[in-house]
N, C-alpha and C positions, 0 to 999 in steps of 0.2 A: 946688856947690850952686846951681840955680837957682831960683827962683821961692820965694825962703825953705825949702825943703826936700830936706833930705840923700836921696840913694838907699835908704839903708839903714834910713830915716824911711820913706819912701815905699814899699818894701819889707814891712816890717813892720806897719804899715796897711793895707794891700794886705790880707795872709797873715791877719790878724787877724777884717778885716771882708769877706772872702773865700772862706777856706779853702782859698787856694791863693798859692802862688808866682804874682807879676807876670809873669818869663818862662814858667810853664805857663800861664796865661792864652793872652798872645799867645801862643804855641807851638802851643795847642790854635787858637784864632782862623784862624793861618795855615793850618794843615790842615786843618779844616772846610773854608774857601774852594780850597785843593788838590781837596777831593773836587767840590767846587760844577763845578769847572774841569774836572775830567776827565768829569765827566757830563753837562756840557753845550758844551762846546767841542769843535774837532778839535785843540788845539793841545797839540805832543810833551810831554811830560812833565818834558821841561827847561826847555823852556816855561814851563810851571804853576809847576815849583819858583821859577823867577827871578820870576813874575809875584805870586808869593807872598812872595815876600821872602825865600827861603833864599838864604844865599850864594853857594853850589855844588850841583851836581848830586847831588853825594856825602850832603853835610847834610839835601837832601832826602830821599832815598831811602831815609837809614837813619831818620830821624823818622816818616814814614811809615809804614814796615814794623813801627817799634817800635809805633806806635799804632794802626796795624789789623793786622799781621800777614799783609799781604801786600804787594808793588810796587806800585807805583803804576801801573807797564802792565800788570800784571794785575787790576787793580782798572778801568782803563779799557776792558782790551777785556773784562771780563766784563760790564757794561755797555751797551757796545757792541750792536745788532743783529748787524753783520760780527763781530765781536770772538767773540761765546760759544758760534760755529760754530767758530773755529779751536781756540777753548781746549778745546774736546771733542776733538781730532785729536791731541791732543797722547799 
């Protein structure tokens, strides 16, 4: 307990006057700025995840995909100018 309040206080408050889970908040948070990252940056997409706050490469990629439905480096070079020439080649 810090600051006078339990997690699961603070949890439930959250969810109440929210309507959502505190980690889907931040979870959503961090992915919003993943997309900020990949549309305006050149930096790899391990990158973005670490600079985002995911632990691993792996944690990023599947939160991502769960939340738009596709990678992250194809959300980048679709994007991209160079990028949505290759991804027609394909």
């Amino acid at each position: 307990m810090r600051y006078g309040v339990t997690l699961s206080h603070l949890s439930r408050t959250f969810r109440t006057r929210y309507g959502q889970s505190l980690s889907g908040y931040i979870k959503a948070l961090q992915l919003r700025r993943a997309q900020r990252l990949l549309r305006t940056t050149t930096l790899d997409t391990t990158r973005v995840g670490y600079a985002c706050g995911f632990a691993t490469r792996r944690t990023f990629f599947r939160a991502y995909r769960r939340a738009t439905g596709e990678s992250p480096r194809r959300h980048q070079l679709r994007l991209s100018p160079r990028g949505a020439s290759s991804l027609r080649r394909r």
